[in-house]
C-alpha positions as CSV (number, residue, x, y, z in Angstrom):
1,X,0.0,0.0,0.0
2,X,1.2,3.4,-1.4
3,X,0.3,6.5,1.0
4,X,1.1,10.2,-0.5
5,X,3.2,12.2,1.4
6,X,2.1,16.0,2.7
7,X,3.2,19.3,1.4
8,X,2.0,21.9,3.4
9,X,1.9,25.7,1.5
10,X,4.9,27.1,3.7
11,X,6.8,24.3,1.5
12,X,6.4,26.1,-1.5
13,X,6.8,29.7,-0.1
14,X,10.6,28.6,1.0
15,X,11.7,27.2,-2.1
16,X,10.3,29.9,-4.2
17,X,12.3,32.2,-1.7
18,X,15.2,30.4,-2.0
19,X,15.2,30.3,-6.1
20,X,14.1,34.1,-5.7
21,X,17.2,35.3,-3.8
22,X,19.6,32.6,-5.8
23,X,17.9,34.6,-9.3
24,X,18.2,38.0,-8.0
25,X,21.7,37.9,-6.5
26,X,22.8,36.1,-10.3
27,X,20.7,39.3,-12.0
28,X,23.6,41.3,-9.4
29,X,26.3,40.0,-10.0
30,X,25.9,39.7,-13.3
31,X,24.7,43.8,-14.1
32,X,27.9,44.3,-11.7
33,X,30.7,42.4,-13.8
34,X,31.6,40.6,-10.7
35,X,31.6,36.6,-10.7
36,X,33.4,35.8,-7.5
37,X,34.0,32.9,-5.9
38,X,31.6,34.0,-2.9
39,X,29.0,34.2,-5.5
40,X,29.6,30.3,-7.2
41,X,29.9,29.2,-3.4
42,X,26.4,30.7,-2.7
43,X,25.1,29.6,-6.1
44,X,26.1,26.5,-5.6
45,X,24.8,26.5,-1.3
46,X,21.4,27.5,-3.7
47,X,21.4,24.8,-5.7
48,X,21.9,22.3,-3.2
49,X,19.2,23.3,-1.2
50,X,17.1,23.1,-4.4
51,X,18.3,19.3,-4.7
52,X,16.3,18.8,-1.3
53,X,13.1,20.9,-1.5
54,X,12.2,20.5,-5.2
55,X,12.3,16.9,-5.5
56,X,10.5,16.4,-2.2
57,X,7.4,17.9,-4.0
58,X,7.0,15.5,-6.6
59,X,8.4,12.0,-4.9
60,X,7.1,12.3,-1.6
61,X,5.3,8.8,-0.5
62,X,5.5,6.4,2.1
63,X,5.2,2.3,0.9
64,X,4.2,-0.5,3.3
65,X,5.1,-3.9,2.2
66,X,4.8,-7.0,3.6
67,X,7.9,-6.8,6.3
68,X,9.2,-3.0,6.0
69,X,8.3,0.7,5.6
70,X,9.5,2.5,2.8
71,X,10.0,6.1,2.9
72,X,10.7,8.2,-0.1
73,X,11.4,12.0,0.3
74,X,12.9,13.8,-2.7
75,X,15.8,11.9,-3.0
76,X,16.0,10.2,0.2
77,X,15.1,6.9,0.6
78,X,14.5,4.8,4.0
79,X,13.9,1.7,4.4
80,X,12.2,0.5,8.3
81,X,11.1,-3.2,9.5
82,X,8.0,-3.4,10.2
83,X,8.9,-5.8,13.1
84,X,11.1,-3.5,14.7
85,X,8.6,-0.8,15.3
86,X,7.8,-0.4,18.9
87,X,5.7,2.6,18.8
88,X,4.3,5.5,16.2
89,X,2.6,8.8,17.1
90,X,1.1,11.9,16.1
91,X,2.9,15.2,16.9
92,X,3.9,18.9,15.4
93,X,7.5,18.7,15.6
94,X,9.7,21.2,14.1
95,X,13.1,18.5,13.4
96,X,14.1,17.9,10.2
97,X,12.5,15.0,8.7
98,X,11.3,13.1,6.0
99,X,8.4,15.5,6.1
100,X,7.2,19.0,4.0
101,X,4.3,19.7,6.4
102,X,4.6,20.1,10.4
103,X,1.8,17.5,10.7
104,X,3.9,14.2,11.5
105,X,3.9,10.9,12.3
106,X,6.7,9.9,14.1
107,X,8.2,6.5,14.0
108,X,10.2,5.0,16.8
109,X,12.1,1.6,16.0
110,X,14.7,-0.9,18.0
111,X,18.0,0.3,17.1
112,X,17.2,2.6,14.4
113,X,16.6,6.4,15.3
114,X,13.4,8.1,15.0
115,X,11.8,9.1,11.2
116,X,9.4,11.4,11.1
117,X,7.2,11.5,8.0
118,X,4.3,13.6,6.9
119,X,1.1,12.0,4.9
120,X,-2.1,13.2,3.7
121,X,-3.8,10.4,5.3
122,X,-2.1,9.3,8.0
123,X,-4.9,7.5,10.0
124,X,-5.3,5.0,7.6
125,X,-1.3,4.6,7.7
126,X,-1.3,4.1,11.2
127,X,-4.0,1.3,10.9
128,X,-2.1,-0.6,8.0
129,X,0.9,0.1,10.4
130,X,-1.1,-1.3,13.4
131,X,-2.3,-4.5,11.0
132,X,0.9,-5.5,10.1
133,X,2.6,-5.7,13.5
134,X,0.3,-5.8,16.5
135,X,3.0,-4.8,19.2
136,X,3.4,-1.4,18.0
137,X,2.6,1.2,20.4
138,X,0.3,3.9,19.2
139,X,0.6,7.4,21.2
140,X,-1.4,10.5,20.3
């Protein structure tokens, strides 16, 4: 089962922003005759950033499978046993995370540290979740 991953508006606004001040400080530099290297190390701290938030709006999902939870943000991929999940909960958490939206499901697992993940439905996540491996803990 496939569940779509969240992007919430504030998303959007930052990497516009970002791409914004990336064009106009090229437009700058460029009016002013002066490439320097400051300028190639921003352009390239822009584009980087860019690698993150624009692929994260288009591959953004969250697989379950028979024995593990797949997580694919942008280009980050996690894979999670199922069976090692002790407990998943709700919470608005501000960490950095598999997650575009600050409405998160946060998934705790033996030996593994915690991934946070944001979904459009996430109810019907934690039931599959909940199906798959009755020892999880679920904490609101």
């Amino acid at each position: 089962m496939i569940y779509k991953g969240k992007v919430a508006p504030w998303w959007y606004v930052v990497t516009a922003l970002i791409n914004g001040v990336a064009l106009a400080a090229l437009i700058y530099q460029i009016q002013s005759d002066n490439l320097s290297v400051v300028f190639i190390g921003n352009l390239l701290l822009f584009l980087i950033l860019d690698l993150y938030f624009v692929p994260a709006i288009f591959k953004n999902e969250v697989a379950i499978s028979k024995k593990e939870v797949t997580v694919k943000f942008g280009l980050l991929t996690k894979e999670i046993p199922i069976q090692g999940i002790s407990c998943v909960r709700r919470m608005k958490n501000y960490q950095a995370s598999f997650a575009a939206s600050f409405d998160r499901v946060g998934i705790e697992s033996r030996g593994m540290s915690a991934v946070f993940i944001s979904l459009s439905d996430s109810e019907a996540f934690i039931r599959e979740l909940m199906r798959k491996n009755r020892k999880i803990k679920y904490l609101l």
